[in-house]
C-alpha positions as CSV (number, residue, x, y, z in Angstrom):
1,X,107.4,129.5,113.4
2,X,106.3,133.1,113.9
3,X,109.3,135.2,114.1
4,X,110.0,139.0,114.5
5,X,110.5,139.7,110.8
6,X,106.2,138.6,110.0
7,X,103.7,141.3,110.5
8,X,100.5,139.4,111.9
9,X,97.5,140.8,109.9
10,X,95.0,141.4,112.6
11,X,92.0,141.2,109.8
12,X,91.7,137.7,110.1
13,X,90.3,136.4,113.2
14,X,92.3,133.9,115.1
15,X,90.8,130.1,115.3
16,X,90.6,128.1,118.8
17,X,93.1,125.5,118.7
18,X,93.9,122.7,121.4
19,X,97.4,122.6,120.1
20,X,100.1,124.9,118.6
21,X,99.6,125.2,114.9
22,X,103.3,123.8,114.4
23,X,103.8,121.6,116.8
24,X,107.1,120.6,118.3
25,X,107.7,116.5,117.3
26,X,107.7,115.2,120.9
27,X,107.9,111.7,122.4
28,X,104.6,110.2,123.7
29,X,104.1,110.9,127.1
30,X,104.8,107.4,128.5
31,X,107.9,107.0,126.6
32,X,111.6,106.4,128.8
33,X,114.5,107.3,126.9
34,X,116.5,105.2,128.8
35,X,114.0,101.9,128.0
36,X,112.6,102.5,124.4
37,X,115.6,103.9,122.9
38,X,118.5,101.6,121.1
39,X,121.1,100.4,124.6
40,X,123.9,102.8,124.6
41,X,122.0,105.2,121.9
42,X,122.0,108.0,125.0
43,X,125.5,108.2,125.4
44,X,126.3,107.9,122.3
45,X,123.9,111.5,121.7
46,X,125.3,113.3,124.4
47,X,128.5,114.2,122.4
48,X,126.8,115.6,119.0
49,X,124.0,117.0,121.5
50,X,126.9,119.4,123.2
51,X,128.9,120.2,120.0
52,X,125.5,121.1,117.4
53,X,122.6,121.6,119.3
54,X,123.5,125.6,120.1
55,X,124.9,125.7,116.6
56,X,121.8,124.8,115.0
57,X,119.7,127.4,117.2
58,X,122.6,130.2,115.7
59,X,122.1,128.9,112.5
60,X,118.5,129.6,112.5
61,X,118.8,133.0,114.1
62,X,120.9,134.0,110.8
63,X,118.1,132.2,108.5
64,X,115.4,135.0,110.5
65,X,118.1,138.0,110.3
66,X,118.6,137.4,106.1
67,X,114.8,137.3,105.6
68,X,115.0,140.7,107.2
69,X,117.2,141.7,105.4
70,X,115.5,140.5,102.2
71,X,111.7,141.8,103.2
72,X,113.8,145.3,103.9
73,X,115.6,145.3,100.2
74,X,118.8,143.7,100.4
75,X,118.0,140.3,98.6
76,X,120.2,137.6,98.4
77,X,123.6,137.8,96.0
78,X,126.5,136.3,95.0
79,X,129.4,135.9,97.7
80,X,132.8,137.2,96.8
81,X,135.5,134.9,95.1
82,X,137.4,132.6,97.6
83,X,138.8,129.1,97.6
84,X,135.6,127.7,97.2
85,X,134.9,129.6,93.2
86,X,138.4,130.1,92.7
87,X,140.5,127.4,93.5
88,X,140.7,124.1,90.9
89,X,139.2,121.5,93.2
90,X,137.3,118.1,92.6
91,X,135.9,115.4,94.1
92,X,136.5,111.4,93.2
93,X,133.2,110.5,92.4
94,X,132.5,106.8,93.7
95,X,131.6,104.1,91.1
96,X,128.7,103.0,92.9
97,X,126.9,106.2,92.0
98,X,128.0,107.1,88.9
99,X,124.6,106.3,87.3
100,X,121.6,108.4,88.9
101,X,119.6,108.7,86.2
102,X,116.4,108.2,88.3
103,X,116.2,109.1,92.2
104,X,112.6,107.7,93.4
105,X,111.3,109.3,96.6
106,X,108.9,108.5,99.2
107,X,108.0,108.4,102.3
108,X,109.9,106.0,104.6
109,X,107.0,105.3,106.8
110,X,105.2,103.2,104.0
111,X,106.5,100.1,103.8
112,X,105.2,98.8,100.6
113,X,106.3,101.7,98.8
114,X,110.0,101.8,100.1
115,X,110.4,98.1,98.8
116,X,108.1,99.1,95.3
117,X,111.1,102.2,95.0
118,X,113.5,99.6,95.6
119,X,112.1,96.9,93.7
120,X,111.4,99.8,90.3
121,X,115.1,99.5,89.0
122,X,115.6,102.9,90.0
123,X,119.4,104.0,90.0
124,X,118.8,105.9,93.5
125,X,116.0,106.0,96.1
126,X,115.8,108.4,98.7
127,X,114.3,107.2,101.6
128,X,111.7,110.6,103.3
129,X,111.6,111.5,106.9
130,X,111.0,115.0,105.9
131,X,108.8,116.7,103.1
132,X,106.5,113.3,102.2
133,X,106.4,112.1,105.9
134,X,103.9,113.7,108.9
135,X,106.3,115.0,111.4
136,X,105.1,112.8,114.7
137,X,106.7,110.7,117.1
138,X,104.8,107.8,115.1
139,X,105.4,108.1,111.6
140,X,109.0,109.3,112.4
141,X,109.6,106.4,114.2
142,X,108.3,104.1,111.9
143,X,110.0,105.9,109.3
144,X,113.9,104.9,110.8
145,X,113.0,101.3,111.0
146,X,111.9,101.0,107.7
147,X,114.9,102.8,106.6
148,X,117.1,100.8,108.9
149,X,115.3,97.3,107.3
150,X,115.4,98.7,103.8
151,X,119.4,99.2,104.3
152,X,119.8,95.6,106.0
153,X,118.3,94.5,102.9
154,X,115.2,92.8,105.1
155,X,112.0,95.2,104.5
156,X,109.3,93.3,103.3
157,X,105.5,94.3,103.3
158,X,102.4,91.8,102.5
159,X,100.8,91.7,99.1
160,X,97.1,91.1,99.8
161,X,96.1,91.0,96.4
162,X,99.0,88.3,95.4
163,X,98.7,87.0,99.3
164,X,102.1,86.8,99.6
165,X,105.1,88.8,101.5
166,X,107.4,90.8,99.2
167,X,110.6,91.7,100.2
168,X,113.5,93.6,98.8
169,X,115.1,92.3,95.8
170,X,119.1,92.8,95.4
171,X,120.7,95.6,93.3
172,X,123.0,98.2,92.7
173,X,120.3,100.6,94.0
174,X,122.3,103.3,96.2
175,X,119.4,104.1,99.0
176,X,119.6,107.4,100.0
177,X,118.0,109.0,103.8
178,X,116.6,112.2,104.1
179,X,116.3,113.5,107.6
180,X,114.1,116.6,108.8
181,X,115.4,119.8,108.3
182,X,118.3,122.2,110.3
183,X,114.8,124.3,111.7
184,X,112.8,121.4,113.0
185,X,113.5,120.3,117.0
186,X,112.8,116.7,118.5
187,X,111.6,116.9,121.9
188,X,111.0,114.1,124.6
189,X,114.6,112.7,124.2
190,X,116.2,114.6,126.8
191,X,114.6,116.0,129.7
192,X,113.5,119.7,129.4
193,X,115.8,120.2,126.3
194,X,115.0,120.3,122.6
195,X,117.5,118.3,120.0
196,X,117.8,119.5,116.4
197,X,115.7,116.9,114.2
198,X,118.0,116.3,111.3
199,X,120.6,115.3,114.6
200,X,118.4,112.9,116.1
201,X,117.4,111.5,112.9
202,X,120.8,111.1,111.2
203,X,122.3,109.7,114.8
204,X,119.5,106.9,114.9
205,X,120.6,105.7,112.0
206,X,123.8,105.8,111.9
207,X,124.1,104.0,115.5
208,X,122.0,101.0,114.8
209,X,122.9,100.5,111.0
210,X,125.7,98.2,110.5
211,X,128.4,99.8,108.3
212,X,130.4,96.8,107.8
213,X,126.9,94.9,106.0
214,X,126.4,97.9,103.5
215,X,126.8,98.0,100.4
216,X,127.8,101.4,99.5
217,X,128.4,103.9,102.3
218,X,126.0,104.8,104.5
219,X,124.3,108.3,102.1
220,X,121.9,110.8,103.4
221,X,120.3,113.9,101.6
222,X,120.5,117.2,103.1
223,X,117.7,119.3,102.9
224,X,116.8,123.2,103.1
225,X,119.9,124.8,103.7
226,X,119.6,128.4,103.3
227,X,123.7,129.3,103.5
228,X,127.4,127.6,103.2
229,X,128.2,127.8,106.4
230,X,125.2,125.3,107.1
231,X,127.2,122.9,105.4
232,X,130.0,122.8,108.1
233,X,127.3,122.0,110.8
234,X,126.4,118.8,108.4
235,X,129.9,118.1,108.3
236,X,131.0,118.0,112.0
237,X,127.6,115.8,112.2
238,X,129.3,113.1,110.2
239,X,132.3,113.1,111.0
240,X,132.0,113.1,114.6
241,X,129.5,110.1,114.3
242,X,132.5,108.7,111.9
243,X,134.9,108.7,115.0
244,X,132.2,107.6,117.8
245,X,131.8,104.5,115.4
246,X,135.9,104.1,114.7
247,X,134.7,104.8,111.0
248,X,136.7,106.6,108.7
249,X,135.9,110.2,107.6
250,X,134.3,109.7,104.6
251,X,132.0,107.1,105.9
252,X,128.7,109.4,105.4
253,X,128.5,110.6,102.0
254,X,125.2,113.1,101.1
255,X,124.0,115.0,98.5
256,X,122.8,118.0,99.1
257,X,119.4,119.8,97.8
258,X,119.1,123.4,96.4
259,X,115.7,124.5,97.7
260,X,116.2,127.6,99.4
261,X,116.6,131.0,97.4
262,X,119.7,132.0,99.5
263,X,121.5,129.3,99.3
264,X,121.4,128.9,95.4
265,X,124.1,131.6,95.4
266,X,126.3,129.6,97.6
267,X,126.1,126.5,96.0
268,X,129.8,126.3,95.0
269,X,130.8,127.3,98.8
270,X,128.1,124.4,100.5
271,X,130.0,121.9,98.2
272,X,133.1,122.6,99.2
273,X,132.5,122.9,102.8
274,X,131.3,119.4,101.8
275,X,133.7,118.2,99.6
276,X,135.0,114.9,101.7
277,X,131.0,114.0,102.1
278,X,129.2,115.2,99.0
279,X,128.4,113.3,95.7
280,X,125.7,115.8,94.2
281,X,123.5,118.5,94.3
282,X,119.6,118.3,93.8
283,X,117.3,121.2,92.4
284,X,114.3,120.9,94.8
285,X,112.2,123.0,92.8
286,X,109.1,123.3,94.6
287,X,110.7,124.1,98.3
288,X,112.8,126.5,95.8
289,X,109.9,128.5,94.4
290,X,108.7,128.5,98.5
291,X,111.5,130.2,99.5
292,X,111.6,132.8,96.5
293,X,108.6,133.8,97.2
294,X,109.0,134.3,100.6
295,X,112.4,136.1,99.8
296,X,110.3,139.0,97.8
297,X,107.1,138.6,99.8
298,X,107.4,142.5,100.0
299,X,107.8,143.1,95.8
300,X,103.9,142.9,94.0
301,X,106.1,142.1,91.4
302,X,106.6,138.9,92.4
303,X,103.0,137.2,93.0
304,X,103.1,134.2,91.2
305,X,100.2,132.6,88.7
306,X,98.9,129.4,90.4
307,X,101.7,127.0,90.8
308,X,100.1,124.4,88.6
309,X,99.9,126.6,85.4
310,X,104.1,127.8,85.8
311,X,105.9,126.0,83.3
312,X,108.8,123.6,84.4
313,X,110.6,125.8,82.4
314,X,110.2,129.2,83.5
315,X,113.4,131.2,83.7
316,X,113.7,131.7,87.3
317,X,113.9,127.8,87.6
318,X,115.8,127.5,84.2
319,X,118.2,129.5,85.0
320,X,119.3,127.9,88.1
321,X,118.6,124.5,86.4
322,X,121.2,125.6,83.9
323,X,124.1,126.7,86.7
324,X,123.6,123.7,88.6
325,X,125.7,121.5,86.6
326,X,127.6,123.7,85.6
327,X,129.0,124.2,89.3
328,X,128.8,120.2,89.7
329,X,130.6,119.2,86.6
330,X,133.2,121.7,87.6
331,X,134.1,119.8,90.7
332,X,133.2,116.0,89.5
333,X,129.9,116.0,91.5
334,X,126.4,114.8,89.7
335,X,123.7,117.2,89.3
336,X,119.9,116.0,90.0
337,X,116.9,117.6,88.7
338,X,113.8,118.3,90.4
339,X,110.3,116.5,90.8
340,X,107.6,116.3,88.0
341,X,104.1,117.0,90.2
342,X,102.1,115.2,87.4
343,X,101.7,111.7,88.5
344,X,100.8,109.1,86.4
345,X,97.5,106.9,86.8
346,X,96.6,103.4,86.5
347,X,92.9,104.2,86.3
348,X,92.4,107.3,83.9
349,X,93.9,106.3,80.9
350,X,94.0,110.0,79.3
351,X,95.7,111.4,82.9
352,X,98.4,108.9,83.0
353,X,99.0,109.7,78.8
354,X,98.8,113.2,79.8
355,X,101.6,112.8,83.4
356,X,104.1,110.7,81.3
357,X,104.0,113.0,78.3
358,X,104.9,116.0,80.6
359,X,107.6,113.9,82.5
360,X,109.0,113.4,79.2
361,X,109.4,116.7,78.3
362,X,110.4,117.6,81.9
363,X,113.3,115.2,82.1
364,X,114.6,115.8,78.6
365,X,114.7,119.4,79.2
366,X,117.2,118.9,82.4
367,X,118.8,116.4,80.2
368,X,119.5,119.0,77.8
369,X,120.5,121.3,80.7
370,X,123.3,118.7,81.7
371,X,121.9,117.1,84.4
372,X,122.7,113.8,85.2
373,X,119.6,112.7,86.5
374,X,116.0,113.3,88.4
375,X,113.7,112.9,90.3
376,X,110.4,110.8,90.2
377,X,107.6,109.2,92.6
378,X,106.2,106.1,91.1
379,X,107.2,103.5,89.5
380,X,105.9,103.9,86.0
381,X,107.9,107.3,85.5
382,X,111.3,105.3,86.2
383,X,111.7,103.9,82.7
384,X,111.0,107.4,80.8
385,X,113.0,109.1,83.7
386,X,115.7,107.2,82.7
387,X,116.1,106.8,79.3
388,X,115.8,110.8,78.9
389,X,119.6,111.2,80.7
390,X,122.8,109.9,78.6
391,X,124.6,106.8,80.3
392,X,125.5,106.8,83.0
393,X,126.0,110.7,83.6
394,X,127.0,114.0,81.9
395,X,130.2,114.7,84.1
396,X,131.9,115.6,80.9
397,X,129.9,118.0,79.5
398,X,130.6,121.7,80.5
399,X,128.2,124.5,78.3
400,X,130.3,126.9,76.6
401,X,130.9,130.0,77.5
402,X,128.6,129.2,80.9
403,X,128.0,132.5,82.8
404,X,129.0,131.7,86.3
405,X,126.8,134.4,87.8
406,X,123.1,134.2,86.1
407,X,120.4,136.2,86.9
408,X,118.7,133.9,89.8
409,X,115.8,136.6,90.5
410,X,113.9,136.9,86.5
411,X,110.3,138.3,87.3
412,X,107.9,135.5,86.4
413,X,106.4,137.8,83.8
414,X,104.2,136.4,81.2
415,X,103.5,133.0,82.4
416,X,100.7,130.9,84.2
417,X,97.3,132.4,85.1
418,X,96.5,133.9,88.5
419,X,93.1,132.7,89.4
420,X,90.5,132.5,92.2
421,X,90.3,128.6,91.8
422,X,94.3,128.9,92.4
423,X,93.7,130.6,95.7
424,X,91.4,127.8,97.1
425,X,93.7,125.0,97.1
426,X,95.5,124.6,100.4
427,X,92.9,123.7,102.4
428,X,93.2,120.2,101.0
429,X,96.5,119.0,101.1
430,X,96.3,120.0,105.3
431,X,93.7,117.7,106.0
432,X,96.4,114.8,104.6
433,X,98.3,116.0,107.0
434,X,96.4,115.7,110.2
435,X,95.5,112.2,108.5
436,X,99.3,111.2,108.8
437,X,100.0,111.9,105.1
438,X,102.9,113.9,104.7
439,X,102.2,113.6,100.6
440,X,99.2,113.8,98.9
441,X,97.8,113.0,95.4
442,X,94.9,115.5,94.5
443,X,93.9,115.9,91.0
444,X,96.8,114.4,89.6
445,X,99.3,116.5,91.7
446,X,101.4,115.4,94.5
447,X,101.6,117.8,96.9
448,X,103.8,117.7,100.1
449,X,105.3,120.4,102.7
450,X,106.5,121.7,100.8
451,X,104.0,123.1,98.2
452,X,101.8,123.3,101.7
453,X,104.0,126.5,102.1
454,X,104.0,127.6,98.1
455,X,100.3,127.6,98.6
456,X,100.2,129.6,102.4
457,X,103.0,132.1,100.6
458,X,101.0,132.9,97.3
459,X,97.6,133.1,99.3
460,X,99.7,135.9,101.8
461,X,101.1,137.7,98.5
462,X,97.7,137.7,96.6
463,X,96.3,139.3,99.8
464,X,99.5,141.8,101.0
465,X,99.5,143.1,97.2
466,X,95.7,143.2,96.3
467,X,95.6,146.6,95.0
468,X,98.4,145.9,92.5
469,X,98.1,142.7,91.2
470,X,94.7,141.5,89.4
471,X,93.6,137.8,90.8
472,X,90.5,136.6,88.1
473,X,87.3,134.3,89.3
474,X,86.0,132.2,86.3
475,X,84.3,134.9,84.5
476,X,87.5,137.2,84.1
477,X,86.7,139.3,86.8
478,X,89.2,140.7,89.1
479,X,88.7,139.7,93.1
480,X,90.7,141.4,95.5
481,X,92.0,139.4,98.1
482,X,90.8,140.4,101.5
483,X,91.0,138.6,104.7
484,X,87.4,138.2,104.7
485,X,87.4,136.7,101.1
486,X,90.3,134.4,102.2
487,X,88.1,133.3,105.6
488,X,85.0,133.0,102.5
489,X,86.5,130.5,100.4
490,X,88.0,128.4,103.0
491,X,84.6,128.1,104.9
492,X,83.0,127.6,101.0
493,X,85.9,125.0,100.3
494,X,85.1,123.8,103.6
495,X,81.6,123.0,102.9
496,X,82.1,121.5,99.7
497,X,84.8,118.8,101.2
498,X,82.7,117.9,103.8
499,X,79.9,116.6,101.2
500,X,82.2,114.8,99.0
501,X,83.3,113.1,102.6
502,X,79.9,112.8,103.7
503,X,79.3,109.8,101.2
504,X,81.9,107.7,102.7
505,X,80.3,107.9,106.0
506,X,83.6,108.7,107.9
507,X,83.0,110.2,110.7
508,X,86.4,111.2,111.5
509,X,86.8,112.8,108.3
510,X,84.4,116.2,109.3
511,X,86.6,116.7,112.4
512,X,89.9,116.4,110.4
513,X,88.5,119.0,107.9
514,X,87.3,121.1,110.0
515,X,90.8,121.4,111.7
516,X,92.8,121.6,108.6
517,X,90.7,124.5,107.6
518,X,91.4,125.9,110.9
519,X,95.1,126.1,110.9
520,X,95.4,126.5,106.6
521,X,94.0,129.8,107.9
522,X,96.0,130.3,111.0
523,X,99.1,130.0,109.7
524,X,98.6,132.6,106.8
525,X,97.0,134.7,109.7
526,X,100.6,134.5,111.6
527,X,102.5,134.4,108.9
528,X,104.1,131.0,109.3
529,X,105.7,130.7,106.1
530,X,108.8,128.7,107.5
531,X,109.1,124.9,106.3
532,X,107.0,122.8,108.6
């Protein structure tokens, strides 16, 4: 969402659109709360509607007024000792996730693939409604019934090339729901009013699941905080849903995921506004390099190589991968590490040698940073995932002499290559999108949301600091980034797209291309860098 921090460059022409480029999640027209939602579901909203909805909207305001104040020089920083640092607290961690080792992620609108996750021997699987799932009425929906099937223990999908239904095997899995983000809204529910996403998401669970048939507690993953005090809006959430179901307090348990630059120093503070809920924390690296950039969208110094060539370890995420568990381990909780992009391949033999190698290396590096686990995307990754962490966590280990306020903000000097090919890239992975693909696999990446918005941020900083940072086409020549180089390669990109398409004789597939160009553009034109 545009907001009155962004300064719209009027260079770049605006593109017709028949809808916003961001739209608002919204109920199909002929939908009736009253008929096609869950009996009793309505009154069982209006409570958590009056007590969070205006909270969320003040919550967001504050996101807008400290990216302000970052743009205008005072970045994000440590908070001042309190209870949180201070005080000798920890959490009972629950047996049934002791071992994390491996977190497989997907999309919970694919049915075959929540029961593959389930079915991998994965420790944890967290079930998307966010980052790897297209935010409509349809996939969203589809997405809390699998979720709610997948929990019952009764998702199954049909194998065509076995012929045969496959459902769910059981195991100590603990399945894990992510719900859209604190910024999103969910309209259609109520009339004229908008309900915060992650609300409507988390309450449609949590009414129809039965708590009394599962087998660990009912666990969801919070995503894109940007401060602590987001945490106590999370917390009211679950425990008022606790006492409309006559639950106990602790009957929603979460981890939580580091993927905003402000929040990583308030991590300690989140978890112990948290601490009768939370089990973890999560590095969500790629989200996290998002909101860094957008953080120091204002400093040349910070426009990043092409996010494919920055190494897994490069000190602004090692450093943070390093103080992660050393806040968890403080306080009992597990720390998670982030996704490898690499994915592996069944058809290209030296791809899939080449993804596994570099998962290797990945997870053995947060291994040696004391994390207790990761996270992966396909079933072949599970077993190296795995046997990378010790058994069945690092809880013990503490690094000596730990500096409990690292440098967070190390300029990404010396690292990666910042290229014209690098710049071309964003056009793709929208088209996926309009397709109902919230993730995407292109050339042996996956790519969601959220490095959607690493590639609409670097394209903005290669163009807002043209002058002072060199961006080279193939021959080693420096191309400055103007608006109407930018509108150039996309129409170029463009072209070439549609004749790779134009041999599968879709005819749906122009029109989708067309449109994702469209709004790639449109968004860096507005300055929509927000999570989508």
């Amino acid at each position: 969402m545009a907001t009155a921090t962004t300064r719209p460059n009027p260079a770049l022409r605006p593109m017709p659109f028949s809808h916003p480029i961001v739209p608002v999640n919204t109920a199909p027209p002929d939908f009736n709360p009253q008929r096609d939602l869950p009996e009793g579901f309505l009154d069982f909203l209006a409570p958590l509607h009056a007590a969070l909805t205006l909270r969320q909207r003040a919550l967001v305001a504050r996101r807008e007024y400290a990216l302000a104040e970052a743009h205008a020089g005072k970045v994000p920083s440590y908070l001042p000792p309190s209870v949180a640092t201070m005080s000798l607290w920890r959490i009972e961690l629950p047996e049934w996730c002791a071992d994390q080792r491996n977190q497989m992620t997907g999309p919970a609108d694919d049915a075959e693939l929540v029961v593959k996750m389930l079915n991998s021997g994965a420790r944890g699987v967290m079930l998307d409604l966010e980052d790897s799932t297209a935010n409509t009425w349809e996939h969203n929906a589809l997405g809390i019934q699998n979720i709610l099937e997948a929990l019952a223990g009764r998702l199954t999908y049909f194998d065509r090339k076995g012929n045969k239904k496959v459902g769910i095997r059981s195991s100590t899995t603990v399945i894990f729901t992510r719900p859209r983000g604190l910024h999103l809204h969910q309209a259609g529910i109520l009339p004229g009013e908008l309900l915060p996403a992650s609300l409507f998401d988390v309450a449609m669970v949590a009414y129809q699941v039965d708590f009394n048939a599962l087998k660990h507690p009912l666990c969801i993953y919070i995503p894109k905080s940007e401060s602590a005090d987001e945490a106590l809006w999370w917390r009211d959430l679950s425990q008022m849903i606790a006492r409309l179901k006559g639950l106990p307090t602790s009957a929603i348990r979460c981890m939580a995921l580091v993927e905003s630059h402000p929040l990583a120093f308030q991590m300690e503070e989140l978890a112990w506004n948290l601490r009768d809920h939370i089990v973890g924390l999560n590095l969500g690296r790629w989200d996290y390099m998002a909101s860094l950039i957008h953080c120091n969208l204002e400093n040349p110094e910070w426009v990043l190589p092409d996010r494919n060539t920055i190494p897994h370890n490069v000190a602004f995420f090692q450093n943070l991968r390093n103080l992660i568990p050393e806040i968890c381990h403080k306080h009992g909780m597990l720390a998670i590490g982030g996704m490898t992009a690499l994915y592996p391949s069944r058809e290209d033999a030296e791809l899939n040698a080449r993804a596994l190698k570099v998962l290797a290396e990945d997870k053995k590096n947060e291994a040696n940073s004391l994390m207790d686990g990761a996270w992966t995307r396909h079933p072949d990754q599970n077993e190296i995932a795995v046997s990378q962490f010790p058994v069945p966590n690092q809880l013990q280990a503490r690094p000596a002499n730990a500096n409990a306020h690292p440098d967070l903000r190390p300029l990404p000097s010396g690292v990666g290559k910042r290229t014209l090919a690098g710049t071309r890239a964003v056009i793709r992975y929208r088209n996926g999108v309009l397709n109902g693909k919230g993730a995407s696999l292109l050339d042996g990446y996956m790519e969601d949301l959220a490095t959607d918005r690493i590639y609409r941020l670097m394209i903005a900083q290669r163009m807002r600091h043209s002058r002072q940072v060199e961006i080279l086409d193939d021959s080693g020549v420096a191309v400055p980034h103007t608006p109407e180089l930018i509108r150039n390669l996309f129409d170029e990109e463009l072209d070439r797209l549609l004749r790779e398409t134009a041999k599968n004789d879709d005819p749906n597939a122009a029109a989708t291309l067309r449109e994702a160009r469209g709004i790639s553009e449109e968004m860096i034109r507005r300055e929509e860098f927000n999570p989508v």
